[in-house]
C-alpha positions in Angstrom: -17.5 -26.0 -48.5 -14.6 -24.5 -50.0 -11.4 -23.9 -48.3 -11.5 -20.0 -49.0 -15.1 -20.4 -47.3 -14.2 -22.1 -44.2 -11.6 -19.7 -44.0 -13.8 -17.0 -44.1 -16.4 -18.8 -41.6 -13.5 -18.7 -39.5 -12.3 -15.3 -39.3 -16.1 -13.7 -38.6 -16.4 -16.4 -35.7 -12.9 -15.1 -34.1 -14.5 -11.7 -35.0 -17.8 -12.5 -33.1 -15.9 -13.8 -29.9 -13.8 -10.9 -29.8 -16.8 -8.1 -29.8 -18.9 -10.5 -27.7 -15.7 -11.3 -25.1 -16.2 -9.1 -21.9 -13.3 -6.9 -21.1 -11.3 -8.4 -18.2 -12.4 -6.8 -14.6 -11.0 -3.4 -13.3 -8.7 -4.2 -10.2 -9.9 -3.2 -7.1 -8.2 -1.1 -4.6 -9.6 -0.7 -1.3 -8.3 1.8 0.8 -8.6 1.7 4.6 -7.6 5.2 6.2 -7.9 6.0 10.0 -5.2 8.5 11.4 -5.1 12.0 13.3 -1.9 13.6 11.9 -0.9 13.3 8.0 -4.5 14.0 6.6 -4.7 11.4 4.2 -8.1 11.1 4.3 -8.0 13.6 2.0 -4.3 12.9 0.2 -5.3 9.3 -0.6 -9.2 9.9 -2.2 -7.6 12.3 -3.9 -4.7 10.3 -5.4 -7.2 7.5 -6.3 -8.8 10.3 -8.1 -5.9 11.7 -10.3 -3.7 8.6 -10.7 -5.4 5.3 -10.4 -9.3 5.4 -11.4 -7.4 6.9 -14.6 -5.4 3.8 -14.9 -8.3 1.7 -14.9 -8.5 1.0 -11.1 -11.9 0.6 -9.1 -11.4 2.5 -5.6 -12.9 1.7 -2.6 -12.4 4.3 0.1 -12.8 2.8 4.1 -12.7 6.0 6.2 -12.7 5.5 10.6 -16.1 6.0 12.2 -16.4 9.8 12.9 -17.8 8.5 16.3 -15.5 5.6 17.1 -12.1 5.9 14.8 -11.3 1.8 16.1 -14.4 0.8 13.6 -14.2 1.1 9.5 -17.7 0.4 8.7 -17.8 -1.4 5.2 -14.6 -2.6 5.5 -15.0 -6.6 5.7 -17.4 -6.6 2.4 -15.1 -4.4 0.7 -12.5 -6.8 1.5 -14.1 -9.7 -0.1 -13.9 -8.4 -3.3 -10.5 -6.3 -3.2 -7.6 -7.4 -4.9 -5.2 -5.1 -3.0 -5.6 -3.1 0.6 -3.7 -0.4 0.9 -3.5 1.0 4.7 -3.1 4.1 6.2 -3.6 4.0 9.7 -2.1 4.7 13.0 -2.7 2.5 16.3 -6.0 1.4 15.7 -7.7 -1.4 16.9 -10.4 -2.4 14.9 -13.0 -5.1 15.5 -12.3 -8.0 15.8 -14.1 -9.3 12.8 -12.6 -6.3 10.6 -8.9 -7.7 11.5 -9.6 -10.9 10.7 -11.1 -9.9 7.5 -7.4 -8.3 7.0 -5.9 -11.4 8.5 -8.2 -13.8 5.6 -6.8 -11.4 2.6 -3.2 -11.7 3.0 -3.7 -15.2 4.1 -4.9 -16.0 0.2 -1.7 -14.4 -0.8 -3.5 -10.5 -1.6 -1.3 -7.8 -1.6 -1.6 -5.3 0.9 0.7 -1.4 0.2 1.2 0.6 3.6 2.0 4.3 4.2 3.9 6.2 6.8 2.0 5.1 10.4 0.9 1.6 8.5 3.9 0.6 10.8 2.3 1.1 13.9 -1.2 0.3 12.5 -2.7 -1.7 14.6 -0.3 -2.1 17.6 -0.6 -0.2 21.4 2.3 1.8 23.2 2.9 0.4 26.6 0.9 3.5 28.3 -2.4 3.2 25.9 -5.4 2.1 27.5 -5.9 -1.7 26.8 -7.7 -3.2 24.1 -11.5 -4.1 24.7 -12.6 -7.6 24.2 -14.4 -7.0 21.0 -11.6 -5.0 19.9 -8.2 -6.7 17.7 -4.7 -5.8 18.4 -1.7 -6.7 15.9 1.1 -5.5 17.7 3.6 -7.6 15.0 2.0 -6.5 11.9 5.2 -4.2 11.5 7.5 -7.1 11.3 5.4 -9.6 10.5 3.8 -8.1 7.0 5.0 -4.8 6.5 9.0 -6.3 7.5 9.9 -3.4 9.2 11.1 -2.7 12.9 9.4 0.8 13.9 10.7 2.5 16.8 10.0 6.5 16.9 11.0 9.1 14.2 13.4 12.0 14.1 11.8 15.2 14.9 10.3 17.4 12.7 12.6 20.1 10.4 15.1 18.7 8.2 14.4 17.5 4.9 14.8 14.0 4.1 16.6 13.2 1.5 16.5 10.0 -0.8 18.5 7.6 -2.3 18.3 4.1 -4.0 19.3 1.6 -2.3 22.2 -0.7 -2.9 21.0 -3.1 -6.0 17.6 -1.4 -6.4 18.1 0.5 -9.2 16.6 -1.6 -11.9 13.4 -2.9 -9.5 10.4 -2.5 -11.4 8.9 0.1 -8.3 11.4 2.3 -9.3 10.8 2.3 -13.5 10.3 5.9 -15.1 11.4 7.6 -11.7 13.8 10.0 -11.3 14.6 9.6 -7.6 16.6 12.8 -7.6 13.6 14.7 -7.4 12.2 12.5 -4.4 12.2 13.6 -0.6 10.3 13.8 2.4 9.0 16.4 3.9 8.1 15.0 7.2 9.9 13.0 10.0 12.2 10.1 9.1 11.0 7.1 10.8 13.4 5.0 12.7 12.6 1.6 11.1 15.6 -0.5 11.1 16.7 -3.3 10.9 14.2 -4.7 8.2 13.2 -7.9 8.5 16.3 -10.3 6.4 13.7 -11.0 3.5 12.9 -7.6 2.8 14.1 -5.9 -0.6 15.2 -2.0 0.4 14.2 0.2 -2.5 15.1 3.6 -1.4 16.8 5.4 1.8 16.7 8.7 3.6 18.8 10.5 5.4 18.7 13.8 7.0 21.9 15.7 8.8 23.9 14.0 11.3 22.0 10.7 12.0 22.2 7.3 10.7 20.0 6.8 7.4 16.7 4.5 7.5 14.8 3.0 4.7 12.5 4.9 3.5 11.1 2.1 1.1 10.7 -1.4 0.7 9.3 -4.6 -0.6 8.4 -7.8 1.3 6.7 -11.0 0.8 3.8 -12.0 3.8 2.7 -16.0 4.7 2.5 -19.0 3.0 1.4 -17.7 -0.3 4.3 -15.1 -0.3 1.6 -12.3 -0.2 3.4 -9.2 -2.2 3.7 -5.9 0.3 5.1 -3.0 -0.8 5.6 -0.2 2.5 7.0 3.3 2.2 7.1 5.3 5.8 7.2 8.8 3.1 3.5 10.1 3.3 3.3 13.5 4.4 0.6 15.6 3.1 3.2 18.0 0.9 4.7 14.4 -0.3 1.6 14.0 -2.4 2.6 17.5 -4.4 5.2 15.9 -5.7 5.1 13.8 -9.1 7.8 11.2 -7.9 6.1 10.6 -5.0 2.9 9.5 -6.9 4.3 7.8 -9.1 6.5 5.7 -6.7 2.8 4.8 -4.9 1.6 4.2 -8.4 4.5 1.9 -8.9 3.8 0.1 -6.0 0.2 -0.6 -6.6 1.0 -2.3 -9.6 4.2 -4.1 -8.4 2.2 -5.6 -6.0 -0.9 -6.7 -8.3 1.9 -7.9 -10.5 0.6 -5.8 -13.2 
């Protein structure tokens, strides 16, 4: 066989793998959304809708029982196949099998992205009821994954207005943004101090208090699972552009996409 032949043979083989090669699989996002004040049960779907199935993302949505708002039915099979959870819930206490499955996918190094009253996800106030014994309680998940130190928030009124943070400016969350544009609309969360390994992305501050971080990256366990938290998240945050995109960012930051 000829030289010019094999080379020929060669090229419609490569060609043949190529058309025959299936296309790599759509990353899965599984959202798990149980909370009473910032309606993201419809903000989130929605977002999923106009930013992310577009950019090739497979959605899974995990809304709170409408008859028991501690259970998210679904939500340990979605889990087994999700390559990132992204939470938005406030003082929950699933079952006990649900948290674990949450416990099991950051424990294999999966990132998880959390939203405004992520930071008091699963943990009880002093003066809630207790806990039943099929129920879980992660009173640390602030600290412990998210890296934060949530205490209350500012009241309601002034317009929170953002910054980058001191050596952020180049982080990849923050690519194609123009943070000038960015605020928020609702309460600034008291959250500080982070936790010493966490990388503060961007801060607000509204009129005569000191300023929090308002956005931040940190690294979870023994596989350095990749978090990405921003306590921004109020329903009129979504109308804004740099908003989205700083979520979008943050989705693929912590897929390391």
């Amino acid at each position: 066989m000829s030289k010019r032949l094999l080379a020929l043979v060669a090229i419609v083989a490569s060609l043949s793998l190529s058309m025959t090669a299936k296309a790599p699989p759509r990353p899965h996002v599984v959202f798990m959304i149980g909370e009473d004040e910032y309606h993201t049960w419809d903000t989130l779907p929605d977002f999923a809708r106009r930013e992310l199935e577009p950019r090739g993302y497979r959605v899974t949505t995990i809304q709170q029982d409408s008859g028991d708002k501690n259970n998210f039915p679904g939500l340990v099979e979605a889990l087994r196949s999700a390559d990132l959870l992204f939470v938005s819930v406030r003082r929950r206490t699933p079952p006990v099998d649900q948290l674990n499955a949450i416990r099991a996918h950051l424990d294999l190094g999966k990132p998880l992205v959390g939203i405004r009253t992520a930071c008091h996800a699963f943990a009880l106030r002093p003066t809630d009821p207790p806990a039943g014994p099929a129920q879980g309680v992660w009173q640390a998940f602030d600290p412990q994954v998210l890296g934060g130190h949530y205490t209350n928030h500012h009241p309601d009124g002034p317009r929170t207005t953002v910054t980058i943070a001191a050596g952020a400016r180049t982080h990849q969350i923050l690519n194609g943004m123009t943070v000038s544009a960015l605020f928020g609309a609702g309460s600034l969360y008291k959250v500080s101090p982070l936790e010493p390994d966490t990388t503060p992305l961007l801060i607000g501050a509204i009129p005569d208090q000191p300023a929090e971080p308002v956005a931040w990256t940190h690294r979870y366990g023994s596989k350095k699972a990749r978090v990405f938290f921003t306590s921004l998240g109020h329903p009129d945050d979504f109308t804004n552009p740099e908003f989205r995109r700083l979520l979008v960012n943050g989705i693929a930051w912590a897929l390391g996409r």
